[in-house]
VEXDREN-2710 file (C-alpha; in Angstrom, 1 decimal):
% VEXDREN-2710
k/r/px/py/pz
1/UNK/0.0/0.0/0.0
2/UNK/2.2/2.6/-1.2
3/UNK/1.4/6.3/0.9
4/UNK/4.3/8.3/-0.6
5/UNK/7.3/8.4/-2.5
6/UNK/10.4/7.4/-0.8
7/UNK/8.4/4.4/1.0
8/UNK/5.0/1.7/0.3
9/UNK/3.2/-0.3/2.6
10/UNK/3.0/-4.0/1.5
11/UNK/2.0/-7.5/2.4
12/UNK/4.4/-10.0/1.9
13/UNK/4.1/-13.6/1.5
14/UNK/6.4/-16.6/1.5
15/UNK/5.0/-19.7/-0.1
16/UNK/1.3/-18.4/0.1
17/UNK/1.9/-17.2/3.6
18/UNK/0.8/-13.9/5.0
19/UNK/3.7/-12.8/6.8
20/UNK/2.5/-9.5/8.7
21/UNK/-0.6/-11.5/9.9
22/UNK/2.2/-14.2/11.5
23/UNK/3.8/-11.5/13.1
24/UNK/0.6/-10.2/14.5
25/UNK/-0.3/-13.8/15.0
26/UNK/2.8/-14.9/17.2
27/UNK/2.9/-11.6/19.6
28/UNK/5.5/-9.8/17.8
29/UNK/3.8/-6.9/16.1
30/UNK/0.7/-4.8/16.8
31/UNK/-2.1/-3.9/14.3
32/UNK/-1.3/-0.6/13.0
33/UNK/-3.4/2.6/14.7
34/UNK/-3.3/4.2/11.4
35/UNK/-5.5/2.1/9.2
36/UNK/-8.5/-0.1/10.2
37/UNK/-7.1/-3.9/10.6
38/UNK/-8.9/-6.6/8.4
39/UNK/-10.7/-8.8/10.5
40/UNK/-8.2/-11.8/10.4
41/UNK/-5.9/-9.2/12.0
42/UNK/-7.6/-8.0/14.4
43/UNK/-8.8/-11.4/15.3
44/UNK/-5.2/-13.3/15.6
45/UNK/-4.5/-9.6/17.4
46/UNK/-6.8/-10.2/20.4
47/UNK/-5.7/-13.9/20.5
48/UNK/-2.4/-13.3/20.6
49/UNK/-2.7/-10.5/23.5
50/UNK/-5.4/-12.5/25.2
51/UNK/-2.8/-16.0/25.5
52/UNK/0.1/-12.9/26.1
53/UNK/2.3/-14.4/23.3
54/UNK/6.1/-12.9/23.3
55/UNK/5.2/-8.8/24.0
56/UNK/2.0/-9.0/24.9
57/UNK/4.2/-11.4/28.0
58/UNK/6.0/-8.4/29.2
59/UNK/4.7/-6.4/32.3
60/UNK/4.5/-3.5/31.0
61/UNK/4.4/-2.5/26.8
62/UNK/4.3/0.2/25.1
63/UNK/2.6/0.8/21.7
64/UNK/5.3/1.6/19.1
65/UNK/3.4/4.8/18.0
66/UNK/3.4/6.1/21.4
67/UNK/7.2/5.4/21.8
68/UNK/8.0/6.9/18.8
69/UNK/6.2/10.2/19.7
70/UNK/7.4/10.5/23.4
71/UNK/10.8/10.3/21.6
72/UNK/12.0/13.5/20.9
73/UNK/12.6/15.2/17.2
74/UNK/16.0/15.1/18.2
75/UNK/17.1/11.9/18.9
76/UNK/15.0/10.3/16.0
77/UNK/16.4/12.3/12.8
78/UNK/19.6/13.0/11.4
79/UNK/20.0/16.8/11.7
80/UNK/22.5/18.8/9.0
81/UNK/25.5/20.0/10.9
82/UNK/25.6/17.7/13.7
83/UNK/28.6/14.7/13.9
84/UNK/27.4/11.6/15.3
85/UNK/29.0/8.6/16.8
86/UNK/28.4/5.7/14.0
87/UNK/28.9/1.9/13.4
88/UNK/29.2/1.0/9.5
89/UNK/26.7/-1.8/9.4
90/UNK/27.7/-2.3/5.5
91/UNK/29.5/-1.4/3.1
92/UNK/27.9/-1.6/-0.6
93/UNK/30.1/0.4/-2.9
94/UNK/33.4/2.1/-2.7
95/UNK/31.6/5.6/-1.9
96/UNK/28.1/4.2/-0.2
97/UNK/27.6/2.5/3.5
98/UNK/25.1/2.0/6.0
99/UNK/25.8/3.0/9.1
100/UNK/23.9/3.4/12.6
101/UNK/23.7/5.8/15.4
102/UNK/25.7/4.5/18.2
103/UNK/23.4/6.2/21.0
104/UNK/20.2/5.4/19.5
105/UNK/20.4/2.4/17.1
106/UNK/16.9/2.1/15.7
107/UNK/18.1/5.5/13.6
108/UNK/20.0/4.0/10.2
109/UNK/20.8/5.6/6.8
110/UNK/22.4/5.1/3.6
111/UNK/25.5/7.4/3.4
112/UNK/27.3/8.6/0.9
113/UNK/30.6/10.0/1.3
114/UNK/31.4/13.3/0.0
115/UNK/33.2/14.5/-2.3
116/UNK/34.3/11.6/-4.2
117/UNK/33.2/9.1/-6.6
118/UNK/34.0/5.5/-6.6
119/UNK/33.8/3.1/-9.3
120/UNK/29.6/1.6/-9.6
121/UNK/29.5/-2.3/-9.8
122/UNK/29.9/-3.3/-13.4
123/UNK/33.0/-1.2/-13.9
124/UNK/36.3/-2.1/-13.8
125/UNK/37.8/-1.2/-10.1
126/UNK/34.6/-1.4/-8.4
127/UNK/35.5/-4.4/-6.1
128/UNK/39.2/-3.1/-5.2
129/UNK/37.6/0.2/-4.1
130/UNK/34.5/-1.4/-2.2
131/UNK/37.1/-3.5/-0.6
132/UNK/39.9/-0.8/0.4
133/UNK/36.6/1.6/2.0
134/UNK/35.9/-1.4/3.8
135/UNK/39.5/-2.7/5.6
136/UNK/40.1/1.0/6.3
137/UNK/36.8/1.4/8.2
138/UNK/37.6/-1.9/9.8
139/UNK/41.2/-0.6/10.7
140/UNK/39.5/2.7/12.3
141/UNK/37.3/0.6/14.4
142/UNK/39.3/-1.6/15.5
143/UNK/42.7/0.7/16.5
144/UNK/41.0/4.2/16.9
145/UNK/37.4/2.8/18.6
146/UNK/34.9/5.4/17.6
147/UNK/33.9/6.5/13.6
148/UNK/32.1/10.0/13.6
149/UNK/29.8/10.8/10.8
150/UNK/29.8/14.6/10.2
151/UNK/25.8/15.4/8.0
152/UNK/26.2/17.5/5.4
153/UNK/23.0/17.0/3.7
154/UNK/20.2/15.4/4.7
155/UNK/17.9/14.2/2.0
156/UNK/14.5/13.8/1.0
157/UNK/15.1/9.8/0.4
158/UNK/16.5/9.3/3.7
159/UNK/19.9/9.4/2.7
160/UNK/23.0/11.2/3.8
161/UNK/25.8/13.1/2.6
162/UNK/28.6/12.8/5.0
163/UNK/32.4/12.7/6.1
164/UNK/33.4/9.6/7.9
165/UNK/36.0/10.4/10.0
166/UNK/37.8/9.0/13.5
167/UNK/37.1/11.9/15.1
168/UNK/35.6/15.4/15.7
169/UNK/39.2/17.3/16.3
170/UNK/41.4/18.5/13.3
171/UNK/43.8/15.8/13.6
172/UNK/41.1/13.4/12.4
173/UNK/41.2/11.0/9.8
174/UNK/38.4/11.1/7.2
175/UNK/38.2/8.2/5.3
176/UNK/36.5/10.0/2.2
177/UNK/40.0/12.0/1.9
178/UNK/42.1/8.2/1.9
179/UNK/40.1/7.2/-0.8
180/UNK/41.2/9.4/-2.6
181/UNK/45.1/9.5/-2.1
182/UNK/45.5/5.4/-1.8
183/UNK/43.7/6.2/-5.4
184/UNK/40.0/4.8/-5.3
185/UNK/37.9/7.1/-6.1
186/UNK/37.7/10.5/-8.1
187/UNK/37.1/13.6/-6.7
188/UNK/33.2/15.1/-7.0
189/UNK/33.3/19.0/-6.4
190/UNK/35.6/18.6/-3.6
191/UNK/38.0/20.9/-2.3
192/UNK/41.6/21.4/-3.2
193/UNK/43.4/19.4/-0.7
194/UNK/41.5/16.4/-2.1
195/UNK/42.3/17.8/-5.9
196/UNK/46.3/17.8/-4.9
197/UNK/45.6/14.2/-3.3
198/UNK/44.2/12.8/-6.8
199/UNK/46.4/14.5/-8.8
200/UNK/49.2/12.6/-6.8
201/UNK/47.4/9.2/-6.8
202/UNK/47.5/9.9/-10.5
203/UNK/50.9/10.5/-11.0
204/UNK/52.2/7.5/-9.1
205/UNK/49.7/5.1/-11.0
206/UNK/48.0/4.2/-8.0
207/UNK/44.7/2.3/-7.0
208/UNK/42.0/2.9/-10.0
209/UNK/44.7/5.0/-12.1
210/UNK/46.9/1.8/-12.4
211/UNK/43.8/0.6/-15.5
212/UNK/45.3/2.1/-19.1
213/UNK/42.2/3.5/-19.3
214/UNK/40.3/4.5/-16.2
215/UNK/36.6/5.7/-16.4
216/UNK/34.6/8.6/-14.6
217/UNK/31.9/7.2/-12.8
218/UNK/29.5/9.8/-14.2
219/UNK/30.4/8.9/-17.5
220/UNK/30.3/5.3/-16.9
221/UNK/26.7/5.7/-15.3
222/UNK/25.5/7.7/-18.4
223/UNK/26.6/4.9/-21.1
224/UNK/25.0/2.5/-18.4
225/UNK/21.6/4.4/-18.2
226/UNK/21.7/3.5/-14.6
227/UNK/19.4/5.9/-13.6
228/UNK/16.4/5.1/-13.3
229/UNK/13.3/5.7/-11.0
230/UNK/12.6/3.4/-8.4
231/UNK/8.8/4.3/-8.3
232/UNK/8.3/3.8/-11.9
233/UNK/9.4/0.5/-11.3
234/UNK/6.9/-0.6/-8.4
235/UNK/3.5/0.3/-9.8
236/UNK/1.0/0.5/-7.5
237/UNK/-1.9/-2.7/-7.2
238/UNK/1.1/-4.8/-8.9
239/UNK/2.3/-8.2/-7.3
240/UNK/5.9/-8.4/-7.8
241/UNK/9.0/-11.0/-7.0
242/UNK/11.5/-9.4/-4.8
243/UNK/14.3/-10.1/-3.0
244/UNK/14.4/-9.1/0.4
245/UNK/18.1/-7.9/1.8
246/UNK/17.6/-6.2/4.8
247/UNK/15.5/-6.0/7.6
248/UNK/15.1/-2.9/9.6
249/UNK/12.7/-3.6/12.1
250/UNK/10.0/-5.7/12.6
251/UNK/7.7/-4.1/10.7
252/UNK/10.4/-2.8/7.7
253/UNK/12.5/-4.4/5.1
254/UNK/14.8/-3.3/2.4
255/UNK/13.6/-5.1/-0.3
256/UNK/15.1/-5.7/-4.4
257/UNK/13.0/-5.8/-7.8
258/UNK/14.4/-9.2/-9.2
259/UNK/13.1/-8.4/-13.0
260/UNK/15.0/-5.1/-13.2
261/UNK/18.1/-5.0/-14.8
262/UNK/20.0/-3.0/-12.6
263/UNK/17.7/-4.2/-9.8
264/UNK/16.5/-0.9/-7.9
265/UNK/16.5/-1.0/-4.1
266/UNK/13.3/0.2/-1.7
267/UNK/12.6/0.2/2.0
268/UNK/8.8/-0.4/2.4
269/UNK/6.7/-0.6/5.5
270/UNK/4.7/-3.8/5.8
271/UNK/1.1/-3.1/5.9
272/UNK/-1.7/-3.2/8.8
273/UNK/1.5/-4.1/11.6
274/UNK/2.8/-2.0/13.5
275/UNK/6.3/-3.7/16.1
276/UNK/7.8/-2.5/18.4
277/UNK/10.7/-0.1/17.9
278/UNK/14.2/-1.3/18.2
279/UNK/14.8/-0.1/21.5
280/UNK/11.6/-1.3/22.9
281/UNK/11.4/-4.6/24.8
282/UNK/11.7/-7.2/21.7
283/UNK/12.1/-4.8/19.5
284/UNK/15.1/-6.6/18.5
285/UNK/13.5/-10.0/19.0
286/UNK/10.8/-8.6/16.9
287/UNK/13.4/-8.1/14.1
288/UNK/15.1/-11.3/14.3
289/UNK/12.0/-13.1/14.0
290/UNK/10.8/-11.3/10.9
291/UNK/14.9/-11.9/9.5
292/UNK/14.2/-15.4/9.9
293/UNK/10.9/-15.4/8.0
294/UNK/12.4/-13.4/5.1
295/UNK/16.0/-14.0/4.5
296/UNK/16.9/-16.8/7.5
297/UNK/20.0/-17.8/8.8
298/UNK/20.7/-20.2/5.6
299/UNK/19.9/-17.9/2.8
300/UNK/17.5/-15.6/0.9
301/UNK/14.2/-16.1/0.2
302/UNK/12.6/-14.7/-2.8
303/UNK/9.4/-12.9/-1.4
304/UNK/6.5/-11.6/-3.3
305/UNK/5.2/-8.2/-2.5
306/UNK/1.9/-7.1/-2.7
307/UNK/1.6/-3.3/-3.4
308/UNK/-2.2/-1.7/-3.1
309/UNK/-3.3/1.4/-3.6
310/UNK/-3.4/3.9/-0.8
311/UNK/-6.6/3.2/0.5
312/UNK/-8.7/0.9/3.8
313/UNK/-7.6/-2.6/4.7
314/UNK/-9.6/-5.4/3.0
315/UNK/-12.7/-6.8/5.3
END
């Protein structure tokens, strides 16, 4: 049930199953406040509560909607300007990770580090850059403790522009900047010190500038025709096979268009439910259940998604 652009509400089902009435079903999600429940919802709702399956066992519980409100604006969004404490939960390109708020972990985002470009998937280099972001973000982590995520932009898709760095002071380490000199990734309107770093990469042959012919990822991207519009691709009132590859929360997943060619990424709500945030009692439980419904601990499971039209639940 897709309610606006950067997100959809949608059922999904595994083998004919209803996965967000299980979760409802087994205690580990709520019907939604914000759309009438169909009957078999609301019915394996009030069973669920009434035989106090997994949350409904805890003394005390909290709806999600009225945890997520008594939160403040603060703590829930990524604000422009601020540096924040960060774990690197993945990395999926040379330029592009996901990482998580250290202090309050339900809040995640795709970031993208400024001011350079890294080789996309497809084109030669892509791997060795993926790989070098990777071991140096491991090396921070590991000698240096804490990674600090300064916002520059915050955008409409949820995503982030950022420098990922090992600290707040001057002496810091930004990982965007080594990128650059160990030769990984071109420079995208970035300021001279990284300029006189590339240039220097360059000269000594080093990283992406060691291929005889080495590509700008803009210009790679336009012969591609990567591009494309993730909500042309999920029409609404459409049943499509997707891949899911990430689970959020109990209630959200990061799911994958299988018959697009590049496949196009989209988080989308699952409809009628509503678990419990992540730091809620079995918030996390809530998650790990829903993981092991969708992609399991032995591999992926293709998952069909059904998108409806913003409008009420079925009877």
């Amino acid at each position: 049930e897709i309610s606006y652009k950067s997100s959809g509400k949608v059922t999904l089902y595994r083998n004919m199953k209803n996965i967000n009435r299980y979760m409802v079903e087994n205690g580990f999600a709520v019907c939604t406040k914000r759309t009438n429940c169909p009957l078999s919802y609301a019915t394996e709702f009030g069973l669920a509560k009434l035989n106090k399956k997994k949350i409904w066992s805890l003394q005390t519980f909290e709806f999600p909607w009225d945890y997520v409100n008594r939160k403040s604006l603060k703590e829930r969004t990524w604000i422009k300007g601020k540096i924040i404490r960060v774990k690197v939960l993945e990395v999926k390109d040379g330029n592009t990770c996901l990482i998580q708020s250290v202090l309050e972990r339900s809040l995640t985002a795709i970031g993208n580090l400024r001011y350079i470009d890294a080789p996309d998937w497809g084109q030669r280099g892509a791997n060795e850059s993926t790989v070098f972001l990777k071991n140096k973000i491991d090396e921070i982590m590991t000698g240096l403790g804490d990674l600090y995520a300064e916002i520059f932009e915050a955008n409409k898709d949820g995503s982030l522009s950022i420098l990922l760095c090992s600290g707040q002071s001057q002496a810091r380490i930004c990982v965007n900047k080594l990128m650059i000199a160990f030769g990984y990734a071109w420079c995208d309107n970035c300021p001279t010190s990284y300029e006189s770093s590339m240039i220097k990469a360059q000269n000594n042959f080093t990283g992406i500038w060691n291929d005889y012919y080495p590509t700008n990822p803009k210009d790679y991207r336009a012969i591609q025709n990567k591009e494309k519009d993730p909500e042309r691709t999920y029409s609404a009132g459409s049943s499509n096979q997707v891949l899911v590859t990430q689970v959020i929360d109990g209630d959200t997943v990061v799911v994958k268009l299988i018959a697009n060619n590049p496949a196009v990424e989209i988080r989308v709500n699952m409809g009628y439910i509503d678990a419990p945030e992540m730091n809620q009692p079995s918030g996390i439980e809530a998650q790990q259940h829903l993981y092991n419904q969708t992609i399991g601990s032995t591999g992926k499971f293709y998952i069909f998604a059904l998108l409806r039209r913003n409008r009420s639940c079925p009877t």
